[in-house]
N, C-alpha and C positions, 0 to 999 in steps of 0.2 A: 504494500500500500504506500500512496508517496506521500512523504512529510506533508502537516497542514500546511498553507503558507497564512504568515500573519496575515489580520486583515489588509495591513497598510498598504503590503506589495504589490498585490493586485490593481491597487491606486497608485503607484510611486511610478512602476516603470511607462503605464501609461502618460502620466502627469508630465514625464518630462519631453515632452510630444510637447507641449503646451509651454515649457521652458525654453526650447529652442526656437519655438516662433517668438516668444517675446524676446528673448537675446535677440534674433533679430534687429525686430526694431532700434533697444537700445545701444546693439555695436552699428547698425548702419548709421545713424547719426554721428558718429564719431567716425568712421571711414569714409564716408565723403568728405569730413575736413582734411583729410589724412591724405586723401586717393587726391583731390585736386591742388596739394599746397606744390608748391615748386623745390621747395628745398628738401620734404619730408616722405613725397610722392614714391620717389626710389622708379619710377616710370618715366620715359618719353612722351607719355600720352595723358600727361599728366591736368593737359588744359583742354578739360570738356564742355559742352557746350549745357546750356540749361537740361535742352531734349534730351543728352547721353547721360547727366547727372542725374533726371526723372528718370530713366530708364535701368538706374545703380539702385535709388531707392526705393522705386516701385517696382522692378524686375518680379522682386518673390510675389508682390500680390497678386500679379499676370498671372504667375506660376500658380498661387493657391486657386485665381478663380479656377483654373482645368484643373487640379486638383480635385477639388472638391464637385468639377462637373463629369469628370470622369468616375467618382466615388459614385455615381446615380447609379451606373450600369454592371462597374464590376465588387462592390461593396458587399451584397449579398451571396455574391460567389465566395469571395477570396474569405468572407468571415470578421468579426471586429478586431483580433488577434492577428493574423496574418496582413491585416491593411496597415497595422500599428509598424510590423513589422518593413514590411514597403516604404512604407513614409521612412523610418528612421533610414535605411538606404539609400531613399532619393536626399532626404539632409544630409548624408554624410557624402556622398558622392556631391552635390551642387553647395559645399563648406568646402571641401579641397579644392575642389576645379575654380573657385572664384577665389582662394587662398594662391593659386600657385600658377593663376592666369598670365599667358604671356601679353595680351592684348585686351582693349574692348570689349571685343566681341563673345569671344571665349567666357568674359567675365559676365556677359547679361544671358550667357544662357548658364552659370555654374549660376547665377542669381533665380533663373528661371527653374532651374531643377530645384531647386531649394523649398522655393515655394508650392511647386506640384508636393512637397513630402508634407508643409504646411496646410495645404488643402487636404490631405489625408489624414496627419493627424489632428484638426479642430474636427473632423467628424468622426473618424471610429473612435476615439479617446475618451470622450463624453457618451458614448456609447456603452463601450466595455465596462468603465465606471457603475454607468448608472446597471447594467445589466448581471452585475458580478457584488457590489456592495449591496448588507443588509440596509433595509428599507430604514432604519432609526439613524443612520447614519451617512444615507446615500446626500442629502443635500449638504451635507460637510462634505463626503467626499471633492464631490462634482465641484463643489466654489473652490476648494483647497487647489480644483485644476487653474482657477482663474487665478486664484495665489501665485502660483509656481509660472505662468505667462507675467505678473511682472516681477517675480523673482526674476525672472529671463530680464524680463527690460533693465530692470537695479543690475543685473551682473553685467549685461551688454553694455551699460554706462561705465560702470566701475572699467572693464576692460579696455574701453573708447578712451577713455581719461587717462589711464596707465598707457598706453599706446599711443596716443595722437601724436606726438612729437618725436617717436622712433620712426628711422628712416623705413622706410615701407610695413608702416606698423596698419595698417588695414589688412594687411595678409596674415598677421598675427592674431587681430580681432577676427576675424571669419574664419580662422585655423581654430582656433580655440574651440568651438564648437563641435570640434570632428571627436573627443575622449566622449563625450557625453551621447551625442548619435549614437556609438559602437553600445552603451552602456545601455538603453534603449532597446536598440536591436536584441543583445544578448538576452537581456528579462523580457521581451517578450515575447522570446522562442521558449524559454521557459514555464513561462505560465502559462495554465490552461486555457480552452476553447469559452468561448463564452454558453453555459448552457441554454441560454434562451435561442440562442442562433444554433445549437445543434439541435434541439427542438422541432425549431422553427423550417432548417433542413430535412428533416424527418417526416413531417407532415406534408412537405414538401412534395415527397416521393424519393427524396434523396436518400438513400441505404434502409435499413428494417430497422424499421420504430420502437422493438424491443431493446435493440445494441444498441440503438441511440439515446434512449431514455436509464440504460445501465451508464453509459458514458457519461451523459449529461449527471447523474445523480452522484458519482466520481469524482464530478466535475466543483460540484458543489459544496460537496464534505470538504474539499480539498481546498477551495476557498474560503469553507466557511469555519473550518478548522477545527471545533471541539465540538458544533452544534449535533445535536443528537440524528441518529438517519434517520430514526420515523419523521424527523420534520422535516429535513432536507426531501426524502421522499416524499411526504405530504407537498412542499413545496414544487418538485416537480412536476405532480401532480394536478394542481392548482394551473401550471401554467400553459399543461396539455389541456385542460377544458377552457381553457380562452382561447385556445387556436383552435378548436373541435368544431367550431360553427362552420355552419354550412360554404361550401366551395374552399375552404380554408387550403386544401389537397394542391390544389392549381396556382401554380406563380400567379402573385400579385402583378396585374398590368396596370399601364400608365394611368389610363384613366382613372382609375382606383384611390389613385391619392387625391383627386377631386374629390370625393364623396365620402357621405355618413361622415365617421367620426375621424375620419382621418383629414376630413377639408376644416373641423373645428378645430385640430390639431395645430394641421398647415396654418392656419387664420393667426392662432396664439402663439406658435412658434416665431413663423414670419415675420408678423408683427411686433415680436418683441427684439429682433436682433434688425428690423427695420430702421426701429425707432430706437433702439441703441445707436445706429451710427447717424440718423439722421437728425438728432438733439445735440449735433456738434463736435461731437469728441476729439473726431482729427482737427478740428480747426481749433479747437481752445486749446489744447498741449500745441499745435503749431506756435498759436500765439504765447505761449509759457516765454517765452528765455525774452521777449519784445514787452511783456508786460515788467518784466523780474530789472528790464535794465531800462526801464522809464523810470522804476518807484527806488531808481540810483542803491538798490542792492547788491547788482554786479557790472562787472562789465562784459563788453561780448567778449572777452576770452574766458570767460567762465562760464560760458552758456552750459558746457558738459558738468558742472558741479551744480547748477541750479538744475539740473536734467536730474542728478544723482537725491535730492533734495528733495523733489517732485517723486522720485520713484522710492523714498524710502513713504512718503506719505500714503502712495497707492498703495504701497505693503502694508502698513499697519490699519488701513481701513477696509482691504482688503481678509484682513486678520477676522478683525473682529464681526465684518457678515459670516467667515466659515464658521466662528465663533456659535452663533446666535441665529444663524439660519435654521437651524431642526428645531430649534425653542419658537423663537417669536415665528417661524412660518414666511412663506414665499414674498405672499402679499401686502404684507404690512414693511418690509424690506424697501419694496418696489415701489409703493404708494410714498411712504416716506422719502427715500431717496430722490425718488423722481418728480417731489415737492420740491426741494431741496435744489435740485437743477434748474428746474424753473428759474428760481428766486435769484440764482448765478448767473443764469443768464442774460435779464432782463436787467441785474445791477451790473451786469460787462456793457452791457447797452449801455444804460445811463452814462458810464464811464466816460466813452467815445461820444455821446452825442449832449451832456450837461455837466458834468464832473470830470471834465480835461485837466484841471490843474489840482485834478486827487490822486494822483496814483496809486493809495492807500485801499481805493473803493474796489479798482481790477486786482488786487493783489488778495483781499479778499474772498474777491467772487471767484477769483481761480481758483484758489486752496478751498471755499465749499464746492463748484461744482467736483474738482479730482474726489473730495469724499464721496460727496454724494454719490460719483457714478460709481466708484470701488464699492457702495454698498448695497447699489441696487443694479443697474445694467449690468454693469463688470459683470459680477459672478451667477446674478439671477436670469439673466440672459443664456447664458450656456448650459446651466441648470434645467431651468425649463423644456428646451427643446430638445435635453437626451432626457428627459418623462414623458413629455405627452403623444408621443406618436405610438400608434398600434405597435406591437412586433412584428406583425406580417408586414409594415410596411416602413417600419423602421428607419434601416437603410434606407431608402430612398427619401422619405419624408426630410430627415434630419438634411440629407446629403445638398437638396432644395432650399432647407434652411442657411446653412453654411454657405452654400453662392450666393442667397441675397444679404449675408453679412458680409462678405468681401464684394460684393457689386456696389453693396451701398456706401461701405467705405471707400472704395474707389471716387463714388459719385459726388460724395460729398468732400474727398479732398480734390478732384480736378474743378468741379464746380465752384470752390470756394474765392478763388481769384478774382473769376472773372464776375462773379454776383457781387464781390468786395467793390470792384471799382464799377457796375453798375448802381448798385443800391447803397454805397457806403455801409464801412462797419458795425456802427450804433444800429443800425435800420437789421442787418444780418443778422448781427447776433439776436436783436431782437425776434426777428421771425424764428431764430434757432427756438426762443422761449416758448411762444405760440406753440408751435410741434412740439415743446414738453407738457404742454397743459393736454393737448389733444391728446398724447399719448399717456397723461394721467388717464384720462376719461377711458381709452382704450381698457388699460388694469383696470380703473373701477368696473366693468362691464363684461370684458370679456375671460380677462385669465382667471384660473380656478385655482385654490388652495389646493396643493400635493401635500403639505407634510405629515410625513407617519405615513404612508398610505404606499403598497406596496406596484409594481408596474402593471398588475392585472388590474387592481384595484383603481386606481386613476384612469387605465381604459374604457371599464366598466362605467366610472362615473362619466366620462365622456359619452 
């Protein structure tokens, strides 16, 4: 019989799928100052033009969106385990090749691979989690994965900082990443199959439903470590008469995720990682280090220490949603938090359009909105949408979810320029506010309290 494994692990090796996109972000920042200085660059090629420098920083998002749109099709094949496994691959293959690039080009497709392995793991990750952790602790799990994304970004800063001024220290920051991928990779060829997806394979037509239901129930002692087997059994059990309904037998087609309970799914999923990126977030952290050196805090050469300062704060409010999410619940999280945003953004308005000689007022509204969204979007955003989707439809549902969270990100960081210099920034941020009220009213209405409540159980009430 094989050793239980702790609860944790089951969550660690996935979780750090979710560390490596956030190191992302925080060593990209710091390698573009690195990759286009002339003295520090270590390259010939060293003077990029705006489009090639968009194309360093945004490379990986490109790559996450087909990531995560190629997750549609072959996600339910390959499993939440073996997709974890892929992504870590495609990050450590697109971390060397953009570490050890001889030119341009070479280096926006090691940035493009990188983020195909990021579009894999923000969906199977949240996945495996929610489908492997007991229910009293699955919404700690799942935000602890939002934890360890900006753990990533604090590490990616700290290594940006330590790096920027050695000579081709960008190859360094993007190298760094390669010990952690491998680490990834290893735990999780280790760890088990997730049982709901071998299940779920089984009723498929996929092998005899007796092996698969001994495997899956193997599967779960093994995760579950000391729990007794008549409950693990009972629990298996449980999860075969949710998928027992009628046509269950027959792959899930496209149309499918339209309908019954999977399109109220789609609706509260979507909608919450919508309006996660489109209440602002790339654009207020844009504006972070332009607000930090008006209110004469730093200078711009300290933008990457006020980056570090900003990213210990998302940690520690991050902290306390994994904290306090299984207690106080989904919704009160969310409502709270995304009051909270509101209120940030409508006094960053003020800032630019009545309170120009405050700086004190945007310094403010920055550090509540960073709380606020570490204690509601951040984490209850990605929570959300590895619970409420059927398991027959899972994969796909979630897979849907995660490209309109890198679509909308995209949209609202390419968009924001150009609406800056039509509508000015007082006016912008202010409509950002508006789409937080909208989107309170959304949570009041639409999304449903999960906590305690197991993934059959939240189906059902669906």
């Amino acid at each position: 019989t094989p050793l239980p494994l702790s609860s944790s692990l089951p969550f660690f090796f996935p979780a750090l799928g979710g560390l490596l996109y956030g190191y992302d972000i925080g060593a990209t920042s710091g390698a573009t100052i690195s990759l286009k200085s002339p003295t520090s660059s270590g390259t010939a090629w060293y003077d990029l033009s705006s489009v090639q420098t968009g194309l360093v920083v945004s490379g990986s998002l490109y790559g996450a969106l087909i990531g995560s749109a190629t997750a549609f099709t072959i996600a339910d094949f390959l499993g939440r385990r073996r997709e974890l496994v892929v992504s870590s691959i495609m990050y450590l293959i697109g971390a060397l090749l953009t570490a050890v690039t001889p030119n341009f080009l070479i280096m926006v497709v090691g940035r493009f691979l990188y983020g195909i392995g990021i579009g894999l793991a923000m969906h199977a990750a949240p996945m495996y989690i929610a489908e492997t952790a007991p229910s009293q602790i699955r919404g700690m799990l799942i935000s602890l994965k939002e934890f360890f994304i900006v753990l990533g970004m604090l590490l990616g800063y700290i290594v940006g900082n330590l790096f920027v001024e050695v000579i081709s220290g960008w190859r360094y920051m993007y190298a760094a990443s390669a010990p952690i991928c491998v680490i990834m990779g290893i735990g999780m060829c280790w760890l088990p199959c997730s049982p709901r997806w071998l299940l779920l394979c089984a009723t498929q037509g996929k092998g005899d439903l007796r092996e698969t239901k001994e495997n899956a129930t193997r599967c779960l002692c093994r995760l579950r470590g000391q729990a007794s087997p008549d409950l693990v059994s009972e629990q298996v059990n449980l999860i075969l008469e949710e998928l027992s309904y009628v046509g269950e037998e027959k792959k899930a087609g496209f149309s499918e995720i339209f309908q019954g309970k999977c399109l109220k799914a789609m609706i509260i999923g979507c909608g919450l990682v919508f309006f996660q990126q489109v209440t602002g977030q790339p654009s207020v952290l844009y504006y972070a280090a332009t607000i930090f050196q008006s209110a004469g805090f730093s200078g711009a050469s300290d933008a990457t220490r006020v980056s570090i300062l900003l990213g210990l704060l998302k940690l520690i409010m991050t902290g306390v949603a994994v904290l306090v999410v299984d207690k106080l619940g989904r919704r009160p999280l969310l409502i709270g938090g995304v009051s909270g945003i509101a209120v940030s953004l409508f006094l960053l308005s003020s800032y630019y359009t009545l309170f120009t000689g405050a700086p004190y007022v945007a310094v403010i509204a920055l550090l509540l909105y960073v709380g606020c969204y570490q204690l509601s979007f951040g984490p209850i955003g990605w929570l959300m949408i590895s619970e409420v989707f059927p398991l027959k439809l899972r994969g796909r549902g979630l897979s849907v979810a995660v490209l309109v969270n890198f679509a909308s990100n995209a949209l609202v960081t390419f968009a924001f320029s150009p609406l800056e210099d039509l509508i000015g920034t007082g006016v912008l941020f202010a409509s950002f506010g508006v789409i937080a009220v909208a989107s309170l009213a959304f949570i009041f209405c639409i999304v449903p309290e999960t906590k305690g409540l197991t993934l059959e159980e939240i189906e059902a009430k669906l």
